[in-house]
mmCIF file of the N, C-alpha and C atoms, coordinates in Angstrom:
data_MODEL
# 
_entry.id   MODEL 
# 
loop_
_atom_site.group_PDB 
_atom_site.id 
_atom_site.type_symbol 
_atom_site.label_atom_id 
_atom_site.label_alt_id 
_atom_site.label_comp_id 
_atom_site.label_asym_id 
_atom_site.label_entity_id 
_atom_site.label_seq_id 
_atom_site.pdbx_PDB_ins_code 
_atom_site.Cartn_x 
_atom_site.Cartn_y 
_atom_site.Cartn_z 
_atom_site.occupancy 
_atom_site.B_iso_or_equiv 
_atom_site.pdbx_formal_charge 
_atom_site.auth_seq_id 
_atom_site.auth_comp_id 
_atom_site.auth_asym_id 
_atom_site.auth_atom_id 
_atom_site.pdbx_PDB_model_num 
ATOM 1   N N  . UNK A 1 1  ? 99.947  98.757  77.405 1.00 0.00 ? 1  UNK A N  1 
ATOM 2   C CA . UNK A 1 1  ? 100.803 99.071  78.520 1.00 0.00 ? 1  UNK A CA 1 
ATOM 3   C C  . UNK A 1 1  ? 101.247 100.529 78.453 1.00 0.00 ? 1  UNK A C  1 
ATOM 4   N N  . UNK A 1 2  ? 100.902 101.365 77.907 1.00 0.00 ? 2  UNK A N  1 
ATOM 5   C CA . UNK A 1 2  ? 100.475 102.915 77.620 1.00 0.00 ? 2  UNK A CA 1 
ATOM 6   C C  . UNK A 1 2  ? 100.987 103.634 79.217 1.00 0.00 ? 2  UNK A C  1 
ATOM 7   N N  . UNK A 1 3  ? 100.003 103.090 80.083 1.00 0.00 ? 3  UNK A N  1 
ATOM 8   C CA . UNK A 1 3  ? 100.213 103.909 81.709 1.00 0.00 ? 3  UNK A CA 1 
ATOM 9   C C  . UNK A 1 3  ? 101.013 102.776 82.164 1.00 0.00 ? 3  UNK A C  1 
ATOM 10  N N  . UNK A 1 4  ? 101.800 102.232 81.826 1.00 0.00 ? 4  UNK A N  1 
ATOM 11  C CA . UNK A 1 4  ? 102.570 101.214 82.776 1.00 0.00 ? 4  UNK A CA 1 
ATOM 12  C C  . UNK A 1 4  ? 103.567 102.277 83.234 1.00 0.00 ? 4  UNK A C  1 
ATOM 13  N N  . UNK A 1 5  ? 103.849 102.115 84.346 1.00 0.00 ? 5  UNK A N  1 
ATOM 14  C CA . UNK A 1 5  ? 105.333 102.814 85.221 1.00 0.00 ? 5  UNK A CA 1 
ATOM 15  C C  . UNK A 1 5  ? 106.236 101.675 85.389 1.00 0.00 ? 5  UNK A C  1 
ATOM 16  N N  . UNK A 1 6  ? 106.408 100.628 85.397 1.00 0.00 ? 6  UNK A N  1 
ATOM 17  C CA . UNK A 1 6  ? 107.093 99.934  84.870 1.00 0.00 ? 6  UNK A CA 1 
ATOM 18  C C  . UNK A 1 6  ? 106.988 98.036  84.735 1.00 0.00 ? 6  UNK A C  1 
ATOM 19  N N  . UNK A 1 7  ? 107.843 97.570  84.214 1.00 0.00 ? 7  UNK A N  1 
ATOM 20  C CA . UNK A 1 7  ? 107.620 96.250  83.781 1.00 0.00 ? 7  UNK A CA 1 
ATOM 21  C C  . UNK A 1 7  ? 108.532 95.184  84.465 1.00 0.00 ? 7  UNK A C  1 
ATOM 22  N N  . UNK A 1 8  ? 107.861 94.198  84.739 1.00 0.00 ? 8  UNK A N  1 
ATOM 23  C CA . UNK A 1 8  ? 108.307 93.411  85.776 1.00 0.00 ? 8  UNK A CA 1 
ATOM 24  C C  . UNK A 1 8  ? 109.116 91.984  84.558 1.00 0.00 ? 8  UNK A C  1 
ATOM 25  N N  . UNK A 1 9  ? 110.084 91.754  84.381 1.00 0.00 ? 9  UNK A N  1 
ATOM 26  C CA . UNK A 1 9  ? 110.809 90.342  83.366 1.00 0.00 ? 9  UNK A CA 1 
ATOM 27  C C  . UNK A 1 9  ? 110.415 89.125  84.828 1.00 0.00 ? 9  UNK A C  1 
ATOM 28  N N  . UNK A 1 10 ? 109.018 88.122  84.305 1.00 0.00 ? 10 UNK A N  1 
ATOM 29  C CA . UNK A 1 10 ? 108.786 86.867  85.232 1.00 0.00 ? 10 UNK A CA 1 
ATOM 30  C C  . UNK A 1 10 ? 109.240 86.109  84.341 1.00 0.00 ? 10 UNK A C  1 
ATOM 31  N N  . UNK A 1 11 ? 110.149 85.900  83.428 1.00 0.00 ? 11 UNK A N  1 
ATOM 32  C CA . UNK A 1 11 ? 110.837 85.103  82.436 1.00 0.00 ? 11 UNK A CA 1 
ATOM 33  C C  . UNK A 1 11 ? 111.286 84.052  82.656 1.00 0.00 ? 11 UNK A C  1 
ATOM 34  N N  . UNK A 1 12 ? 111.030 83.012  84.026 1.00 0.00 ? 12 UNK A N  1 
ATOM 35  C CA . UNK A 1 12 ? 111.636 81.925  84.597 1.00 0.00 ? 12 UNK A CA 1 
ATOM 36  C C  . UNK A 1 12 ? 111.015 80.857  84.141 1.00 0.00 ? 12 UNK A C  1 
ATOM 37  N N  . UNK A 1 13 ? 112.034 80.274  83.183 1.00 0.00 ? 13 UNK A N  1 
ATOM 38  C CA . UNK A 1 13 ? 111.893 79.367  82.059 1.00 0.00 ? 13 UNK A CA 1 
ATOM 39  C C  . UNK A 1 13 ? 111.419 77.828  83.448 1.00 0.00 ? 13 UNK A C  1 
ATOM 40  N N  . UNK A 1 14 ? 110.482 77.263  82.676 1.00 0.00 ? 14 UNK A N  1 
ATOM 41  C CA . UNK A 1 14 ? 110.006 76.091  83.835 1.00 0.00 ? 14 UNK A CA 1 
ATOM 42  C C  . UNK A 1 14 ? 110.832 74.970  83.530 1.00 0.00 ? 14 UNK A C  1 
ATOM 43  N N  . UNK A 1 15 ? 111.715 75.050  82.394 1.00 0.00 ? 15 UNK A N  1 
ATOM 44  C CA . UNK A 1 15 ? 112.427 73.743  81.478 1.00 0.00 ? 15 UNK A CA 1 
ATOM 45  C C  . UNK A 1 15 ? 113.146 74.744  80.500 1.00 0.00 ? 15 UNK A C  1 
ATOM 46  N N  . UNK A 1 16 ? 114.387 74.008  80.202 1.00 0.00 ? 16 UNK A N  1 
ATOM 47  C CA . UNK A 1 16 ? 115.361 74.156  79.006 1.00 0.00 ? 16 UNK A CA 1 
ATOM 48  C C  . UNK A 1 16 ? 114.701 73.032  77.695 1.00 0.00 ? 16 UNK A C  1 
ATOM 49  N N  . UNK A 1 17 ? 114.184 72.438  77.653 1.00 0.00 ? 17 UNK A N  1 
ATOM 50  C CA . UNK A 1 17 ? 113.552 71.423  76.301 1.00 0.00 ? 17 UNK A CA 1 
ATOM 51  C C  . UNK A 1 17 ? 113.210 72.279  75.845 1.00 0.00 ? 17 UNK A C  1 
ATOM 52  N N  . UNK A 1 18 ? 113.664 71.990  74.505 1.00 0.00 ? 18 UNK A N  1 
ATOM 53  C CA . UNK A 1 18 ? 113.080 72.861  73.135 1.00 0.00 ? 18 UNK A CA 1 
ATOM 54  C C  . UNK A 1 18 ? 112.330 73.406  73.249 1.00 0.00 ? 18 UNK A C  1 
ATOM 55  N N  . UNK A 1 19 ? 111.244 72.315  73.057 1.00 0.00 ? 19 UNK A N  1 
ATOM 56  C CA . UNK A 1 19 ? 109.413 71.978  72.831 1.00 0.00 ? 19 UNK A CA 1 
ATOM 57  C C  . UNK A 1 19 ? 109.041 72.916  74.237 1.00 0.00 ? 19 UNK A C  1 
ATOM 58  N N  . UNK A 1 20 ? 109.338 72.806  75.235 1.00 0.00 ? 20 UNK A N  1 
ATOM 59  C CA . UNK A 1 20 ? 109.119 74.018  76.597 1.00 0.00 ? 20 UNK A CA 1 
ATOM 60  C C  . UNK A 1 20 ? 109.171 75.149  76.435 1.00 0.00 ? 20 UNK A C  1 
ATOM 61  N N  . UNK A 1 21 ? 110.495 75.240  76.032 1.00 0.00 ? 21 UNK A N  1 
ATOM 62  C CA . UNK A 1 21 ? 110.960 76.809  76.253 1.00 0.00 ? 21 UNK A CA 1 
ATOM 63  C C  . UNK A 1 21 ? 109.833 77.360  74.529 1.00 0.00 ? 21 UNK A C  1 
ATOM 64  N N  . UNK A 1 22 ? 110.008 77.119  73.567 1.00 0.00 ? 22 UNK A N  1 
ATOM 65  C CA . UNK A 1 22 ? 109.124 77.705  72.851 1.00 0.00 ? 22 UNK A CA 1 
ATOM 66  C C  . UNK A 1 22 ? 107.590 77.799  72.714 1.00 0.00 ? 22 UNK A C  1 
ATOM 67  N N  . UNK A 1 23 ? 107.128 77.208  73.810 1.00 0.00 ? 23 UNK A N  1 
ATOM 68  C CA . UNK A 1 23 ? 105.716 77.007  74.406 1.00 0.00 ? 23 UNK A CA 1 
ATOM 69  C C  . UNK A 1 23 ? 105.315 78.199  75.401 1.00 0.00 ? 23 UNK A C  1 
ATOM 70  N N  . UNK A 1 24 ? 106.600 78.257  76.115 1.00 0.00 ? 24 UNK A N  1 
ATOM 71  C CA . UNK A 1 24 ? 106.558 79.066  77.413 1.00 0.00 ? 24 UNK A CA 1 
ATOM 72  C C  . UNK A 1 24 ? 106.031 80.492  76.340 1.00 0.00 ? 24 UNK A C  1 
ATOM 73  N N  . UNK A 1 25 ? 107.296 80.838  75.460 1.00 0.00 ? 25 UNK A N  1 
ATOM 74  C CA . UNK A 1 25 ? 107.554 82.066  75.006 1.00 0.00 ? 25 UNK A CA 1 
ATOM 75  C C  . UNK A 1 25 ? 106.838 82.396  74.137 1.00 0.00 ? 25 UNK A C  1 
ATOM 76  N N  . UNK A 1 26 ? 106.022 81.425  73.451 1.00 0.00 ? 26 UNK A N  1 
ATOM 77  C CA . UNK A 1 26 ? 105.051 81.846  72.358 1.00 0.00 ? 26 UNK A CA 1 
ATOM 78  C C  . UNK A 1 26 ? 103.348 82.074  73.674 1.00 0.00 ? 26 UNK A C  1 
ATOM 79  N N  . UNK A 1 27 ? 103.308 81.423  74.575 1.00 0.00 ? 27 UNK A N  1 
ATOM 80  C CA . UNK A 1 27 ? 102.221 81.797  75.253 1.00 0.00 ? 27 UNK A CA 1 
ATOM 81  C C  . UNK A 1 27 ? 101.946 83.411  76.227 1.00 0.00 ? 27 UNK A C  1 
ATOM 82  N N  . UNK A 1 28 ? 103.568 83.438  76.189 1.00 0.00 ? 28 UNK A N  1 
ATOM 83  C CA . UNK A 1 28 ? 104.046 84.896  77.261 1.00 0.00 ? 28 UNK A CA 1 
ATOM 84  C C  . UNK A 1 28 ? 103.761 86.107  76.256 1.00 0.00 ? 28 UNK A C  1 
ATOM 85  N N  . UNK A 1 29 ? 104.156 85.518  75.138 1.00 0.00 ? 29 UNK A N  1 
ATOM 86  C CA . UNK A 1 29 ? 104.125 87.205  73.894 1.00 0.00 ? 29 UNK A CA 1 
ATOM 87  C C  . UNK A 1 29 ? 102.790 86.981  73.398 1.00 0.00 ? 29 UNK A C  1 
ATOM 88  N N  . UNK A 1 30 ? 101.904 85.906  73.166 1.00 0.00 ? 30 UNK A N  1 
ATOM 89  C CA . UNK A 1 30 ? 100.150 85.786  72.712 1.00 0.00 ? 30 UNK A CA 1 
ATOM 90  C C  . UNK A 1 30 ? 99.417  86.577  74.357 1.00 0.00 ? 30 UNK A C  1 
ATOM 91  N N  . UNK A 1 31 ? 99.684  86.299  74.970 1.00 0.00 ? 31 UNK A N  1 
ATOM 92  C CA . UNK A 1 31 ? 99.563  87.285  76.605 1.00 0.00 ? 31 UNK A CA 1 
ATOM 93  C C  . UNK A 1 31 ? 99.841  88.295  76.565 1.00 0.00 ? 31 UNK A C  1 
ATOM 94  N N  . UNK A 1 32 ? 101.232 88.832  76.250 1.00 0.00 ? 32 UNK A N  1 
ATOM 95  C CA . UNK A 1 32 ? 101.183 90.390  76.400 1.00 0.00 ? 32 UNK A CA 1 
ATOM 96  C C  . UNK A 1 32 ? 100.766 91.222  75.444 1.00 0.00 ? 32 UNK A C  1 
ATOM 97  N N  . UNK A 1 33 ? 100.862 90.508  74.188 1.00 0.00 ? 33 UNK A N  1 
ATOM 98  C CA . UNK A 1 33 ? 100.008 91.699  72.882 1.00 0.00 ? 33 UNK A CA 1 
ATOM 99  C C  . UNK A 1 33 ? 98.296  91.495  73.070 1.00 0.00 ? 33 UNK A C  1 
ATOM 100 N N  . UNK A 1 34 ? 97.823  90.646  74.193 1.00 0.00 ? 34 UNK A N  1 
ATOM 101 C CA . UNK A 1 34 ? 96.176  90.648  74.111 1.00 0.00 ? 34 UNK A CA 1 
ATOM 102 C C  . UNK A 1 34 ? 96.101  91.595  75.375 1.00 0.00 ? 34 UNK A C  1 
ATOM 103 N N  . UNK A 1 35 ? 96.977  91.809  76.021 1.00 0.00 ? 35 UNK A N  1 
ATOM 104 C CA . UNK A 1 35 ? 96.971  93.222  77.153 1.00 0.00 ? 35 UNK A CA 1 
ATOM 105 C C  . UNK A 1 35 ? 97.616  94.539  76.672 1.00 0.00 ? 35 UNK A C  1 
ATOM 106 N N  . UNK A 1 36 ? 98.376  94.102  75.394 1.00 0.00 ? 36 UNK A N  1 
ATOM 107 C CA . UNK A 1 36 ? 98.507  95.660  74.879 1.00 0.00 ? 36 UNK A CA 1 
ATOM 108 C C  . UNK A 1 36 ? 97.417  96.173  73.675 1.00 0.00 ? 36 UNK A C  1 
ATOM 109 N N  . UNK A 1 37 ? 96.774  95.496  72.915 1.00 0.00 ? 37 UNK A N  1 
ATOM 110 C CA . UNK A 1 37 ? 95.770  95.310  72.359 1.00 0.00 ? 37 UNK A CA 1 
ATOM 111 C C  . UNK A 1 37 ? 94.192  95.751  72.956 1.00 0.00 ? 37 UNK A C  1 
ATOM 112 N N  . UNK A 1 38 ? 94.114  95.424  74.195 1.00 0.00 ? 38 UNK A N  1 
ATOM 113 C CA . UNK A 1 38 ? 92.697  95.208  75.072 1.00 0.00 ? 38 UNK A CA 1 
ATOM 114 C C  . UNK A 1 38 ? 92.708  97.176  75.334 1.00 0.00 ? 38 UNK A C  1 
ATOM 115 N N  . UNK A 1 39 ? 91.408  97.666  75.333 1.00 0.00 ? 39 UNK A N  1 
ATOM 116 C CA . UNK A 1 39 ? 91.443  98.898  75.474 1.00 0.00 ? 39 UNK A CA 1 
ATOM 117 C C  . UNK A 1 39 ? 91.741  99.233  76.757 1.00 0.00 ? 39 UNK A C  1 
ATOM 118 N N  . UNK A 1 40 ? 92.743  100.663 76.454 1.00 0.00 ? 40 UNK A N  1 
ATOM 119 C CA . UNK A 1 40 ? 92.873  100.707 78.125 1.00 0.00 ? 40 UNK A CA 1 
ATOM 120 C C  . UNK A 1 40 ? 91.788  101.516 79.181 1.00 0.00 ? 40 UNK A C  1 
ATOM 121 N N  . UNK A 1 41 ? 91.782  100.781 80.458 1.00 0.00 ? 41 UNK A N  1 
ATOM 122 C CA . UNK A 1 41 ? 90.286  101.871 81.145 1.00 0.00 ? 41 UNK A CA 1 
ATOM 123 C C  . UNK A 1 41 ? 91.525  101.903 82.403 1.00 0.00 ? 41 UNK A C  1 
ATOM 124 N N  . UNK A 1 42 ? 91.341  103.024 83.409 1.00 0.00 ? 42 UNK A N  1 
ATOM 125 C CA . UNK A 1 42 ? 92.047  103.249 84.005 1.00 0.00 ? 42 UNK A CA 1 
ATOM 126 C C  . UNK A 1 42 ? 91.152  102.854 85.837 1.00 0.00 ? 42 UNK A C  1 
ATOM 127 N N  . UNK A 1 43 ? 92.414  102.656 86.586 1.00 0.00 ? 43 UNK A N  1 
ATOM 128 C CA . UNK A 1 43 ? 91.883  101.647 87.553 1.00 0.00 ? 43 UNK A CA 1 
ATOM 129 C C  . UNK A 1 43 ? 91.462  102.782 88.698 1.00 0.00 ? 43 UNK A C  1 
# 
C-alpha cells in the first residue's frame, strides 16, 4: 500500500460472537498483508 492516498476502515463486524469477530479479523489482516506483500505494478 506504498501509493495508497488513502485508506478506507470497512471494519463492519457481521456478528459480536467470539468465534465471528476473530474470524472476521484474522481473515481482514491475512488480506491486507497479501496486498502489502504482492509486488506493486502501477495502474
Amino acid at each position: 500500500m506504498v501509493a495508497a492516498a488513502a485508506v478506507i476502515d470497512l471494519a463492519n463486524l457481521p456478528s459480536f460472537e467470539d468465534k465471528a469477530v476473530l474470524g472476521f479479523f484474522e481473515t481482514s489482516g491475512r488480506n491486507l498483508l497479501a496486498v502489502e506483500a504482492a509486488p506493486y505494478t502501477s495502474v
